[in-house]
N, C-alpha and C positions, 0 to 999 in steps of 0.2 A: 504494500500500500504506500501511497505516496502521497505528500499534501504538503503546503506550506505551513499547517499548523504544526509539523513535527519539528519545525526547528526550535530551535534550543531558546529563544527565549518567550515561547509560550508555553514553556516546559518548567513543571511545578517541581522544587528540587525537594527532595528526600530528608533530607537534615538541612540545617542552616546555622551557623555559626553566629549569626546577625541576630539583633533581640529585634529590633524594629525594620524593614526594606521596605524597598519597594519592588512588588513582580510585575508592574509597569506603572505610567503614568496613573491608572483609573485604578488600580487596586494594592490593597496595602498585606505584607507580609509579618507575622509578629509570632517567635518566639515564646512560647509559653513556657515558664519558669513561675517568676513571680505575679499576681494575677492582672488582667487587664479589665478596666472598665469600657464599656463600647456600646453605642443607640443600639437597641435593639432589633435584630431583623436585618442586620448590615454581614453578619456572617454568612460567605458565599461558599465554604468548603475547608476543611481541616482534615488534620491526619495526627495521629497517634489520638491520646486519653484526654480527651477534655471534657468539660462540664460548664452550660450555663444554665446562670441562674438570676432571676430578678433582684434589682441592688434595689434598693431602699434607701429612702428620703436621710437615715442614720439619724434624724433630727429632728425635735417637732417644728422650732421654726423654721429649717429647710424642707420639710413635707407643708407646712402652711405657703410658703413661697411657692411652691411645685404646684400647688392645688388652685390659687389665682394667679401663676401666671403663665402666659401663652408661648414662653419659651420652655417647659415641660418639655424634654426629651427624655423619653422613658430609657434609662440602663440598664445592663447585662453585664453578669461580672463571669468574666469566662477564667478557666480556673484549670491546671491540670500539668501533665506533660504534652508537647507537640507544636505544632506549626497552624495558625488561625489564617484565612483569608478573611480580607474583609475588603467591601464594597457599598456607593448605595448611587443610583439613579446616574449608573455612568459619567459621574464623576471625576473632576483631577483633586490629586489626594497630595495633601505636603504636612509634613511632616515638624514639627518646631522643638526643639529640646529648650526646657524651662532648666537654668541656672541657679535656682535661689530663688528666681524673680516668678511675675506672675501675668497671666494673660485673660482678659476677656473675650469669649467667643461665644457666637449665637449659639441656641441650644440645634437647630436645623443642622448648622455646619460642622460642630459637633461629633467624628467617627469615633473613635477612641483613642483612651490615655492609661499610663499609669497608674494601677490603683494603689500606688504609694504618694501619688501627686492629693493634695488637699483642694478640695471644690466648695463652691457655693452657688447659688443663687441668689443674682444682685438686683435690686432695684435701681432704674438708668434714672438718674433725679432729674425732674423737669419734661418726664414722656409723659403727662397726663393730659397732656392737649393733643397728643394722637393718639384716641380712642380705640382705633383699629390698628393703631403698631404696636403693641404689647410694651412692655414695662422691666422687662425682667432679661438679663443675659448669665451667662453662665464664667465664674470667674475660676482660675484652676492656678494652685500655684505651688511651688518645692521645687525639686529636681526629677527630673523624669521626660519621657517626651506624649507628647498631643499630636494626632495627628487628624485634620481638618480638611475639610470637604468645599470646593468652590465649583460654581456651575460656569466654566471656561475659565483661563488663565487670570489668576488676580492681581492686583496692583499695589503696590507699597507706598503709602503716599507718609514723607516723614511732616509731623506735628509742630516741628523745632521752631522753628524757621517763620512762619506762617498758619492764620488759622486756615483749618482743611475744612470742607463742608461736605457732607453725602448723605446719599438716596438713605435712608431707612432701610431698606428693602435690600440694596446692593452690600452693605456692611457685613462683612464674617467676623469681623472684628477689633480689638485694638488694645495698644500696650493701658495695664490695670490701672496704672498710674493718671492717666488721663481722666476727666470727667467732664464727659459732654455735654453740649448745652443746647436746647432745643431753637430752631430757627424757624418763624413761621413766615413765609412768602406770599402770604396771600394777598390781595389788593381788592378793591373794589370795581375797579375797571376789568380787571382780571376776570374775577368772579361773575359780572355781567357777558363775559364772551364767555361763559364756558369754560373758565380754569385752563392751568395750567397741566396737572397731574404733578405738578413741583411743591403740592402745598405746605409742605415741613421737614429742615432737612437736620442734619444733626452736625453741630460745630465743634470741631477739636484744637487743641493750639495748647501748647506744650510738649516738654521732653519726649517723644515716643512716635509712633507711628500706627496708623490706620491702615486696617487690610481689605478691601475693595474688587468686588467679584464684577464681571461685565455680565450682570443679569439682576433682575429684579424679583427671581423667580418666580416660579408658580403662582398663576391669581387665586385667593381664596375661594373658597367653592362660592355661589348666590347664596345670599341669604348669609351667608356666613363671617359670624366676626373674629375670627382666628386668623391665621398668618403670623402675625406678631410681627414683632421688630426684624425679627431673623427669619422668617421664614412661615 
């Protein structure tokens, strides 16, 4: 038999010396040893003894944040000896090692981390004038690596220098140390033509940097007021 699928690097290796890879752009490779937290439903195929299992809130005030806000990405704590793929919605997948320091990232974008890395659920202060972009991101911080999910190639825009401003909607996320400020674009003349779709964006300006996906993803279903900030 013959096919272009048998070359080597669509070819799943046996062992792996690597705790975290990548077995391409769209799909992530992880070592099992120590356990990994990951959205649930993202695992596309493993090999050797694993086990998942539903993580929990650990907290009541992190299960009260989980329960009103619309950045809720449900977790799986995968656990064992062996090798995890993971996947979600054909995706490109990268990869961040936390130093000490610490990262916000929508709960959408979100694939898995460390479950050595310490997490939360944060409230984004000043989201309460966009009713329909949710309120809450997910903040992950120690040593260990996160590895996040964008719909096409993202953008690194640094904070330093100048303030940044972005789509709600396009944001995977930003250095922890930042705290955004809500920007509302709306006008009157605006609003009489039919709007913009520009109507609130988020301002960042200081030390760090903002990560920025070329998509606004997925419209919430009709009727529907979820989406959130991330997704």
């Amino acid at each position: 038999m013959r096919s272009q699928l048998f070359d080597a690097k669509h070819t799943a290796p046996l062992t792996s010396q690597e705790r975290w890879a990548s077995q391409s752009s769209k799909m992530l490779r992880v070592g099992l040893g120590p356990d990994v937290l990951a959205a649930k439903g993202a695992m596309v195929a493993y090999t050797g003894q694993l086990t998942f299992q539903h993580e929990g809130s650990g907290s009541m005030g992190r299960l009260v944040r989980r329960m009103i806000s619309s950045d809720d990405a449900p977790l799986m704590r995968v656990a064992g000896q062996g090798l995890c793929y993971f996947a979600r919605l054909n995706e490109d997948i990268f990869m961040i090692e936390l130093e000490g320091d610490s990262i916000s990232i929508g709960g959408s974008n979100l694939l898995a981390f460390d479950a050595s890395l310490s997490w939360d659920i944060k409230r984004v202060q000043g989201a309460g004038a966009m009713a329909s972009a949710g309120l809450f991101n997910t903040v992950l911080e120690g040593r260990g690596t996160v590895a996040i999910t964008s719909d096409g190639p993202p953008m690194l825009m640094d904070c330093s220098q100048q303030p940044v401003f972005v789509d709600p909607q396009a944001i995977l996320g930003w250095s922890a140390n930042l705290v955004p400020s809500v920007v509302n674009s709306m006008n009157i003349r605006s609003m009489l033509r039919g709007g913009t779709g520009e109507a609130f964006q988020l301002a960042f300006h200081g030390p760090g940097f903002v990560i920025v996906q070329p998509s606004e993803g997925a419209p919430a279903p009709a009727g529907s007021s979820g989406g959130g900030l991330f997704g």
